[in-house]
Biopython code that builds the backbone (N, CA, C, O; Angstrom):
import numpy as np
from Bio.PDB.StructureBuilder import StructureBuilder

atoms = [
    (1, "UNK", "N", (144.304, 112.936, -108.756)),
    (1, "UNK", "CA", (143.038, 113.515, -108.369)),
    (1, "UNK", "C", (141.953, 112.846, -109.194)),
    (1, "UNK", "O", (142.000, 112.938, -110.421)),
    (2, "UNK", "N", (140.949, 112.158, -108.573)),
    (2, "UNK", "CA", (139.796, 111.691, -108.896)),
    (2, "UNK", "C", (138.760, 112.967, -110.077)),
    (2, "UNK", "O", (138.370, 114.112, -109.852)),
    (3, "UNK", "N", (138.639, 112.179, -111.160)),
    (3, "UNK", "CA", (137.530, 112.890, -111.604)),
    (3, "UNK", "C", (136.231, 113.963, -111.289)),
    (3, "UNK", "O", (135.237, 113.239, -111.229)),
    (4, "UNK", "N", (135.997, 114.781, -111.159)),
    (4, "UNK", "CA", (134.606, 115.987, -110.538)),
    (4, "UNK", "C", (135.467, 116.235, -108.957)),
    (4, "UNK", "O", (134.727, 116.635, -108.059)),
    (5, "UNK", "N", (136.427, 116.099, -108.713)),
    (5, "UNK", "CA", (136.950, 116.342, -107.444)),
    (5, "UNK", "C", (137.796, 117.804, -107.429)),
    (5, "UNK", "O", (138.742, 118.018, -108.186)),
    (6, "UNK", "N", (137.361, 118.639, -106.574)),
    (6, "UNK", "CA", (138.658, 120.084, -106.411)),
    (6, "UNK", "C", (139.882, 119.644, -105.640)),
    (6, "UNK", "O", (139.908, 118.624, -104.952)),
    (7, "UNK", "N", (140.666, 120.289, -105.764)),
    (7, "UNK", "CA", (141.894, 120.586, -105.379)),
    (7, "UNK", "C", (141.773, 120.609, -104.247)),
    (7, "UNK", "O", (140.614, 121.014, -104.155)),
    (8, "UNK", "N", (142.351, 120.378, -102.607)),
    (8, "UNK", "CA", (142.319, 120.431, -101.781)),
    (8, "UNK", "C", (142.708, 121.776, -101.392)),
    (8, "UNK", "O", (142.775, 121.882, -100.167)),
    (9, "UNK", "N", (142.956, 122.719, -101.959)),
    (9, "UNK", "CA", (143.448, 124.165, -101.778)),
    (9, "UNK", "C", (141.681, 124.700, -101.799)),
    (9, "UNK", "O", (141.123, 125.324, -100.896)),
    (10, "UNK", "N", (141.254, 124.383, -102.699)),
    (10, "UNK", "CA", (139.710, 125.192, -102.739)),
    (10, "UNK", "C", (138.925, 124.766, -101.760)),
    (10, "UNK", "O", (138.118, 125.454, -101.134)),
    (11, "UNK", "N", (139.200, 123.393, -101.591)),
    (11, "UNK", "CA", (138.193, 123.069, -100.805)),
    (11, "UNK", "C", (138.450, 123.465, -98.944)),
    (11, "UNK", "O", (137.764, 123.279, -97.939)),
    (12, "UNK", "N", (139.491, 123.939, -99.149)),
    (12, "UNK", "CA", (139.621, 124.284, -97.349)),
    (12, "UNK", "C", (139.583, 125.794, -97.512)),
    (12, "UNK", "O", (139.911, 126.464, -96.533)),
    (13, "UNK", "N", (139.280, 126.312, -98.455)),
    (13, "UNK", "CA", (138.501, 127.854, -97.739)),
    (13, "UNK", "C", (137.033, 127.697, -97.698)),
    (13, "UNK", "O", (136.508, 128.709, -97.232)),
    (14, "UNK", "N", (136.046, 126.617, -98.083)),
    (14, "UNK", "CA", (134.607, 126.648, -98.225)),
    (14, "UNK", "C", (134.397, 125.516, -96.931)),
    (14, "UNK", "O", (134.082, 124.350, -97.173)),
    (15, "UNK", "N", (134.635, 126.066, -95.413)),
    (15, "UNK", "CA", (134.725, 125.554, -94.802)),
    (15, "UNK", "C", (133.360, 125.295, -93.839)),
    (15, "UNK", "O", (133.078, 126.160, -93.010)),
    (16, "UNK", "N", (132.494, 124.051, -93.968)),
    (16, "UNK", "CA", (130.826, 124.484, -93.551)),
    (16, "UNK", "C", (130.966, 125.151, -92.202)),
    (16, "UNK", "O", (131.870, 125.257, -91.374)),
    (17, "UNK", "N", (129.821, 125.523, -92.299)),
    (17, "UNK", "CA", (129.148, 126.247, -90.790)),
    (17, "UNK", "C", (129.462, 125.777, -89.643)),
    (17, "UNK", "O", (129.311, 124.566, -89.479)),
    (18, "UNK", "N", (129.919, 126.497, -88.675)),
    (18, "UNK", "CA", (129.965, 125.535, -86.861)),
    (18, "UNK", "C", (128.457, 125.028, -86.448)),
    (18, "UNK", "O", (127.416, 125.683, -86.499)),
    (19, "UNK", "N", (128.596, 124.029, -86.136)),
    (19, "UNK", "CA", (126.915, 123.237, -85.935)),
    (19, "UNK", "C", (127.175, 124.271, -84.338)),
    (19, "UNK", "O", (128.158, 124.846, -83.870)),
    (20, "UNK", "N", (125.413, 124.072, -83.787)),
    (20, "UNK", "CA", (125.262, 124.926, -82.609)),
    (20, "UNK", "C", (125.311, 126.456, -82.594)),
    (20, "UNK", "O", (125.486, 127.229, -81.651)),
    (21, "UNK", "N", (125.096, 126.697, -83.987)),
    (21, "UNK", "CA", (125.399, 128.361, -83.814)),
    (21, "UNK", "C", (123.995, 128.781, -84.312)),
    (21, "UNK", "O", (123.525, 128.334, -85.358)),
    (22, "UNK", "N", (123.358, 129.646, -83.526)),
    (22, "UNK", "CA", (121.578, 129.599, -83.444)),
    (22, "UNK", "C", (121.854, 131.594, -84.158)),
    (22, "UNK", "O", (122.724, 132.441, -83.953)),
    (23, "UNK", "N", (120.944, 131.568, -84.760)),
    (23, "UNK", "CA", (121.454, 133.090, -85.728)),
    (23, "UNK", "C", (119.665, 133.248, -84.920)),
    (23, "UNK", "O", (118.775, 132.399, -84.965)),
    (24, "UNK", "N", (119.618, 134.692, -84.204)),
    (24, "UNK", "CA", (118.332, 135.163, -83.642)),
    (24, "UNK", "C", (117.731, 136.572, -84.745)),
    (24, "UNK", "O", (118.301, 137.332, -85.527)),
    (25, "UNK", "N", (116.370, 136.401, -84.309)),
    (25, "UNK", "CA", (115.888, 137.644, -85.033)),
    (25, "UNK", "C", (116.473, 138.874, -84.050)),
    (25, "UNK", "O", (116.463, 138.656, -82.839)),
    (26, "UNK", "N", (116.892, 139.934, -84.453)),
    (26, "UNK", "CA", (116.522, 141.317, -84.054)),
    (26, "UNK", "C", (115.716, 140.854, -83.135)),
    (26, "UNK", "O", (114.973, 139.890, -83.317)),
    (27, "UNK", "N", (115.845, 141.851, -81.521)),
    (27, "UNK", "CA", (114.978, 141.998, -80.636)),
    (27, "UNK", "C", (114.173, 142.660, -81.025)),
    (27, "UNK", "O", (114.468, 143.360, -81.993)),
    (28, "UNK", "N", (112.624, 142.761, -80.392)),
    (28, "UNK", "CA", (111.674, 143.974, -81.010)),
    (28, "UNK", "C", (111.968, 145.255, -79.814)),
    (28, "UNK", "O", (112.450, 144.725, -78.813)),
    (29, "UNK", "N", (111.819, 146.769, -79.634)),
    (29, "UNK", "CA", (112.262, 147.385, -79.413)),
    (29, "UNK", "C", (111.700, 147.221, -78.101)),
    (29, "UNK", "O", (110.689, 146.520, -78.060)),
    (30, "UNK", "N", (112.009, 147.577, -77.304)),
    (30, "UNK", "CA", (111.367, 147.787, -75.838)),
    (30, "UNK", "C", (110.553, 149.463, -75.460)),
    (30, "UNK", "O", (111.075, 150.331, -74.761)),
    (31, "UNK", "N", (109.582, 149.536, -75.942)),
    (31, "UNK", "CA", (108.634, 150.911, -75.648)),
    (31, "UNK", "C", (108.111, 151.478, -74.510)),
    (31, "UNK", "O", (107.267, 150.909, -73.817)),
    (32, "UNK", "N", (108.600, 152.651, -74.261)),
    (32, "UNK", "CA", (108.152, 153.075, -73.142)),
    (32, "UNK", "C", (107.638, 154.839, -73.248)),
    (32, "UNK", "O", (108.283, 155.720, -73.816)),
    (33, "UNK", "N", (106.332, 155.007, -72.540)),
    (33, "UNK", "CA", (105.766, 156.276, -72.788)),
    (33, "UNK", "C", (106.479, 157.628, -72.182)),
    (33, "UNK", "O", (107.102, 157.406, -71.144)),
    (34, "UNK", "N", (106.501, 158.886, -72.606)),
    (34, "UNK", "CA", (106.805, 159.144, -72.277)),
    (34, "UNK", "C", (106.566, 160.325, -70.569)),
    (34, "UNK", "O", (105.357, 160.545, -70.483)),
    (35, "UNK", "N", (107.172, 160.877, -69.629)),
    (35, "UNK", "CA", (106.598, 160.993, -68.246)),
    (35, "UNK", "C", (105.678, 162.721, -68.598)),
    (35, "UNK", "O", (104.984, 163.364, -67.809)),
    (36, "UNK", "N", (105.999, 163.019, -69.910)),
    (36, "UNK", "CA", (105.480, 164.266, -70.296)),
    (36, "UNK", "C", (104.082, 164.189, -71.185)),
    (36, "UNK", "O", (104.103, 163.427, -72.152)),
    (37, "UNK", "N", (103.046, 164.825, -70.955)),
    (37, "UNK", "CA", (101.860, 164.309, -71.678)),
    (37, "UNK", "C", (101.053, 165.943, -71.662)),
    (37, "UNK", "O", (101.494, 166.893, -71.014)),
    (38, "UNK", "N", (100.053, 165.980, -72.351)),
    (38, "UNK", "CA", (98.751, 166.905, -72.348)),
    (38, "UNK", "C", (98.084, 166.493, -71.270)),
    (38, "UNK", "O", (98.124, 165.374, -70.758)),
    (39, "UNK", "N", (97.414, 167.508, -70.909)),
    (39, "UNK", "CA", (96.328, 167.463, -69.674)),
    (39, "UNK", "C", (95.556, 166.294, -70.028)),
    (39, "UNK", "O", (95.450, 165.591, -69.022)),
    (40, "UNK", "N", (94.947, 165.764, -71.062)),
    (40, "UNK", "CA", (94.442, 164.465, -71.005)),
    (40, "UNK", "C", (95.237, 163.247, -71.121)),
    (40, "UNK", "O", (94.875, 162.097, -70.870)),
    (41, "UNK", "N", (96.461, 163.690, -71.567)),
    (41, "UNK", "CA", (97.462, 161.971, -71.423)),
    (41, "UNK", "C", (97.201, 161.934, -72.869)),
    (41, "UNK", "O", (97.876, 160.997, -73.296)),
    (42, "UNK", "N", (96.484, 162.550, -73.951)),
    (42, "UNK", "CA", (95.944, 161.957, -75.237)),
    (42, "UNK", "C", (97.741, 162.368, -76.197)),
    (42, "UNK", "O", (98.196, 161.653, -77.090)),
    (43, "UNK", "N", (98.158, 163.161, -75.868)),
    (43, "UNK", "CA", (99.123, 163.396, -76.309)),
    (43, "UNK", "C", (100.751, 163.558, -76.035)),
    (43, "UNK", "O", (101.588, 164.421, -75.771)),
    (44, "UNK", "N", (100.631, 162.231, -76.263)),
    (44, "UNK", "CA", (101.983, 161.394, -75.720)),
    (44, "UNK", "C", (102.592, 160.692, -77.008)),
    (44, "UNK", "O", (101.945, 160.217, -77.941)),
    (45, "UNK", "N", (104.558, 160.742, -76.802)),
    (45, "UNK", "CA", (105.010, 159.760, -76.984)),
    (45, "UNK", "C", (105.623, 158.694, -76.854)),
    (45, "UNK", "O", (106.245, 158.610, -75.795)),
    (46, "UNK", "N", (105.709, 157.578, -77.737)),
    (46, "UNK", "CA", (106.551, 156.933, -77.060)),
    (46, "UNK", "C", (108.210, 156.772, -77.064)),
    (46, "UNK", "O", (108.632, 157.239, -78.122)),
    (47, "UNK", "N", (108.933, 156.432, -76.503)),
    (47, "UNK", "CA", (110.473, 156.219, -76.853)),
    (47, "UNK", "C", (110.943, 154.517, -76.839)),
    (47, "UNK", "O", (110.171, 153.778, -76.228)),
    (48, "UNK", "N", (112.039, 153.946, -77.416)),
    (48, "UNK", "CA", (112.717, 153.156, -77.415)),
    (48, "UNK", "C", (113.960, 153.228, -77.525)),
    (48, "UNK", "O", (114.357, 153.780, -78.551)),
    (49, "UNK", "N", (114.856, 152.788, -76.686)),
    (49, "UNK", "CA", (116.456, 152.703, -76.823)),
    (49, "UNK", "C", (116.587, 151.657, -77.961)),
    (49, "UNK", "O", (115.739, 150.769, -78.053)),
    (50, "UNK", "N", (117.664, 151.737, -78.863)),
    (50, "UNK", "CA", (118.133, 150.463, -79.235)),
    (50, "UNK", "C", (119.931, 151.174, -79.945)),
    (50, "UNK", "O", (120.323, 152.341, -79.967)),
    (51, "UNK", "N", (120.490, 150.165, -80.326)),
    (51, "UNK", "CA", (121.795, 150.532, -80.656)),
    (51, "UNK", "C", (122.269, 151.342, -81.877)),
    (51, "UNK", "O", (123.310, 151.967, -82.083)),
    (52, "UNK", "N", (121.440, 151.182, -82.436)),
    (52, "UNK", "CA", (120.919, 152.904, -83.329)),
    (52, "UNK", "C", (120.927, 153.982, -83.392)),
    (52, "UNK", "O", (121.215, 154.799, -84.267)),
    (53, "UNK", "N", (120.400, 154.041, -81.841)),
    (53, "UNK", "CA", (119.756, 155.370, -81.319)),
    (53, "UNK", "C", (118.454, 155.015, -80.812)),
    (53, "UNK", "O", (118.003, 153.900, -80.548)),
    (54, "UNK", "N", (117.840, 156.348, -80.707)),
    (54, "UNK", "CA", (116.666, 156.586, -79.914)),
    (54, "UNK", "C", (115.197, 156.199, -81.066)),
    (54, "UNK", "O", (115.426, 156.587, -82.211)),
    (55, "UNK", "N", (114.056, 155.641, -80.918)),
    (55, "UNK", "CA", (113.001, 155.250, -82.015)),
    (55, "UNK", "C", (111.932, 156.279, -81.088)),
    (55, "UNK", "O", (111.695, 156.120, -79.891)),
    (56, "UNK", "N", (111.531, 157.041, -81.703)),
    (56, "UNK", "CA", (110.244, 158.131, -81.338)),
    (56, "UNK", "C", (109.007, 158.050, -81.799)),
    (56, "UNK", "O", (109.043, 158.789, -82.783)),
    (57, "UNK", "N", (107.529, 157.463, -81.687)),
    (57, "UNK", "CA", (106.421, 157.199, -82.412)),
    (57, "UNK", "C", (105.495, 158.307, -81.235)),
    (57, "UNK", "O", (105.846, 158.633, -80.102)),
    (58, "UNK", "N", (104.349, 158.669, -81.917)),
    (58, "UNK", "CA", (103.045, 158.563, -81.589)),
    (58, "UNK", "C", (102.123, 157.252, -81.084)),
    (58, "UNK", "O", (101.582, 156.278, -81.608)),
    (59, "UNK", "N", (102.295, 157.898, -79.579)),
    (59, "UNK", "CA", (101.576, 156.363, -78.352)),
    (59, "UNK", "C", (100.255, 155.571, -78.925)),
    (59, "UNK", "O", (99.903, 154.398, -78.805)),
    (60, "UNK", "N", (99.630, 156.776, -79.645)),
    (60, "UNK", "CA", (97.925, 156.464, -80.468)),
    (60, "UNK", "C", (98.291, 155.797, -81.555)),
    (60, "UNK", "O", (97.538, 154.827, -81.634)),
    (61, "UNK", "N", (99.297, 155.801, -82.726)),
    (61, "UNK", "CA", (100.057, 155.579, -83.634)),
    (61, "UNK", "C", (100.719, 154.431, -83.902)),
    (61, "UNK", "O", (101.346, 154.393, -84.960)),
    (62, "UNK", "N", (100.728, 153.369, -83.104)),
    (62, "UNK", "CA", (101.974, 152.547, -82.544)),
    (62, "UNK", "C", (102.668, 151.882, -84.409)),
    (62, "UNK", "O", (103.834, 151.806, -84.796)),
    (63, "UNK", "N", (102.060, 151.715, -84.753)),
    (63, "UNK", "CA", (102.046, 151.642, -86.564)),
    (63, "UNK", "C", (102.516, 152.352, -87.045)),
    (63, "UNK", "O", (103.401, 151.948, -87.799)),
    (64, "UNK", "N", (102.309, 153.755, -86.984)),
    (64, "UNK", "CA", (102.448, 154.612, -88.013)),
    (64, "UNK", "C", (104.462, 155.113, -88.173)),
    (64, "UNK", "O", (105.425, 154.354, -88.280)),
    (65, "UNK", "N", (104.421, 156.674, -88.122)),
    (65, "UNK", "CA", (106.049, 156.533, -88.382)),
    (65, "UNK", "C", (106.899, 156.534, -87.282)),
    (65, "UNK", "O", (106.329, 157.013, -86.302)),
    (66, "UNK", "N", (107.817, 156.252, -87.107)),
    (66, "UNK", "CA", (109.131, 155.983, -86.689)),
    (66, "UNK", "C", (110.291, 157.365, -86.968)),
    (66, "UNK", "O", (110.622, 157.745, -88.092)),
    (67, "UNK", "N", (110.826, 158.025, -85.541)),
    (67, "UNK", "CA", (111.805, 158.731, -86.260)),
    (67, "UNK", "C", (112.842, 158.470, -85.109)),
    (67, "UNK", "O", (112.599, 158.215, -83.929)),
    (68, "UNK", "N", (114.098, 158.598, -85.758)),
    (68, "UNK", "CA", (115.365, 157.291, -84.936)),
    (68, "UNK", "C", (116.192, 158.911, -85.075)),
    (68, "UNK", "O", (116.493, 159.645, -86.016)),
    (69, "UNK", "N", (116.315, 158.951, -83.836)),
    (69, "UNK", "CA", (117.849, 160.154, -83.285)),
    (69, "UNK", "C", (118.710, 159.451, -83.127)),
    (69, "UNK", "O", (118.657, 158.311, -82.664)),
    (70, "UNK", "N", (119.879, 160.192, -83.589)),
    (70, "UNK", "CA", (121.221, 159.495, -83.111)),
    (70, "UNK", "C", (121.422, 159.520, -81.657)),
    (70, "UNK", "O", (120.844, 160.363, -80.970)),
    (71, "UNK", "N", (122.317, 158.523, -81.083)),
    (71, "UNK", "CA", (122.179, 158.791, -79.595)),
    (71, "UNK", "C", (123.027, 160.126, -78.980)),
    (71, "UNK", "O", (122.599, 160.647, -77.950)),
    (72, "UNK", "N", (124.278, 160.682, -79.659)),
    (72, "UNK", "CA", (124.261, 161.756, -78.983)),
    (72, "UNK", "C", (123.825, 163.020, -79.145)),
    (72, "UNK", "O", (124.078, 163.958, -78.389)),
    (73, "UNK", "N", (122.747, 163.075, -80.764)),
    (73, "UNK", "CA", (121.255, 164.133, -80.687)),
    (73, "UNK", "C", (120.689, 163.949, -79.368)),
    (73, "UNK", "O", (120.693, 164.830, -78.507)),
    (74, "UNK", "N", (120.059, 162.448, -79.181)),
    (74, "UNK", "CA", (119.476, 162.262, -78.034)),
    (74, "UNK", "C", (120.146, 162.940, -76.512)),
    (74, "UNK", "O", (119.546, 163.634, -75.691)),
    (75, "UNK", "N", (121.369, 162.540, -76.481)),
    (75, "UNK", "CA", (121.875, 162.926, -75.410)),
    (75, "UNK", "C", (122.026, 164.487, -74.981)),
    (75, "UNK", "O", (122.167, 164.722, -73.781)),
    (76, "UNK", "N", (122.004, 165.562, -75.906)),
    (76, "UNK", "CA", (121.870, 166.695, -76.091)),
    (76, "UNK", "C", (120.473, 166.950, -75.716)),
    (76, "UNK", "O", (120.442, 167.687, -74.731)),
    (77, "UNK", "N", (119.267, 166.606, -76.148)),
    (77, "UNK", "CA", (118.572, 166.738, -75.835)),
    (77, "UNK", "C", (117.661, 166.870, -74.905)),
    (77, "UNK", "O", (116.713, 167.621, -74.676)),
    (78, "UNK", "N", (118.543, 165.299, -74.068)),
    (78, "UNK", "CA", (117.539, 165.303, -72.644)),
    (78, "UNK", "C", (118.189, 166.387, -71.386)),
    (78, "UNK", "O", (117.631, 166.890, -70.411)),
    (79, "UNK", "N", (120.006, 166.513, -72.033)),
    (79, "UNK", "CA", (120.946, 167.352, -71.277)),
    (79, "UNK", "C", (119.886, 168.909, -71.223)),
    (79, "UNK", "O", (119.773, 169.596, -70.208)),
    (80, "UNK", "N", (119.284, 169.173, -72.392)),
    (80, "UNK", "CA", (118.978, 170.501, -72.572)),
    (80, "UNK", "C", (117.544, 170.787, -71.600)),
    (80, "UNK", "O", (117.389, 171.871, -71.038)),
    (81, "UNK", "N", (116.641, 169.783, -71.501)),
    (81, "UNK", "CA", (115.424, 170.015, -70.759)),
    (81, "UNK", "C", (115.639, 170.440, -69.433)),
    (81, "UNK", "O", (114.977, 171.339, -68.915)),
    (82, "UNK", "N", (116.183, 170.069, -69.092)),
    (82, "UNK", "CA", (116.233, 170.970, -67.610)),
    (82, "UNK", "C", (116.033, 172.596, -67.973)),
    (82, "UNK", "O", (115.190, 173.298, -67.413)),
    (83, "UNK", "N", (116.915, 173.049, -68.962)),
    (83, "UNK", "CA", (116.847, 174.418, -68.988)),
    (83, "UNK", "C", (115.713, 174.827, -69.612)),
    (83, "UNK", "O", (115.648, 176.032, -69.852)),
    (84, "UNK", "N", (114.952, 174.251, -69.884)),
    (84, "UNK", "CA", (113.164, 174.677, -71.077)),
    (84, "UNK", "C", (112.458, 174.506, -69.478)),
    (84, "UNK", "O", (111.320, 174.973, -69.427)),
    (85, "UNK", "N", (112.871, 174.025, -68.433)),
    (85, "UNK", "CA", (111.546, 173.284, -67.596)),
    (85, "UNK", "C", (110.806, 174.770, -67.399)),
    (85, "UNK", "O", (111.479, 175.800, -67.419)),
    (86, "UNK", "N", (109.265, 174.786, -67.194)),
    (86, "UNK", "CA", (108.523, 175.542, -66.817)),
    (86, "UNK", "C", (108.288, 176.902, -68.029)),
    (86, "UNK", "O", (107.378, 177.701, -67.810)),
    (87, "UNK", "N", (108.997, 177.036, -69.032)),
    (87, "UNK", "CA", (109.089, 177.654, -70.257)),
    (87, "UNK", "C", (108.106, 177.363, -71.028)),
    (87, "UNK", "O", (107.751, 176.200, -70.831)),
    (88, "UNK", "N", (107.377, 177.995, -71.979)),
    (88, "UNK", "CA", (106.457, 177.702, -73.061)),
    (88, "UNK", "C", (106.142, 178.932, -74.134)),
    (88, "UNK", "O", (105.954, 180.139, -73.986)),
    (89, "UNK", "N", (106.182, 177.860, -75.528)),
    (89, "UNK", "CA", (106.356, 178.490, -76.700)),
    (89, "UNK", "C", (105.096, 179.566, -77.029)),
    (89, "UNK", "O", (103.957, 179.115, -76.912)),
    (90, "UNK", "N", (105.269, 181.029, -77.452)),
    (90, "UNK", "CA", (104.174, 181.740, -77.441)),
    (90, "UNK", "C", (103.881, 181.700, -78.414)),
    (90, "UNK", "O", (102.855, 182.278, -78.775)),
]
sb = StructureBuilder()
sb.init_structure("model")
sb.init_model(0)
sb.init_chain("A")
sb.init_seg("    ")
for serial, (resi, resn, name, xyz) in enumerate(atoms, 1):
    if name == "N":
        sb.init_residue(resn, " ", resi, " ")
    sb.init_atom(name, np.array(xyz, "f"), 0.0, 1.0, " ", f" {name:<3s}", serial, name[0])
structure = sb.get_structure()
């Protein structure tokens, strides 16, 4: 073995990278409002799917916070609206 040279044992686990392999950013979320609003529309939110779960903001807000349901919170949830429809909190 040549001088400054490893062992051929080390050197075949530090095996470089496959050329052609393109590493992407994170998609950005896909936002959509929601079909429920205040009589002026001023008070709305928005939703996003992603593999997370569900991302919930304020439509006026688009900056501000972020709150991420798990998806089967989510799924409970939308299961449950049917039974609230036409109901309101006194």
């Amino acid at each position: 073995m040549r001088a400054g040279t490893r062992s051929g044992v080390l050197g075949s686990a530090h095996r470089p990278h496959k050329q052609g392999v393109v590493m992407r950013a994170p998609l950005a979320p896909l936002w959509f409002k929601s079909s429920y609003s205040g009589g002026s529309g001023t008070e709305c939110v928005e939703c996003a799917h992603t593999d997370k779960g569900t991302l919930i903001r304020d439509s006026k807000r688009s900056a501000g916070p972020i709150i991420t349901v798990h998806p089967l919170t989510w799924q409970a949830f939308i299961r449950r609206l049917p039974e609230g429809a036409g109901q309101q909190r006194q």
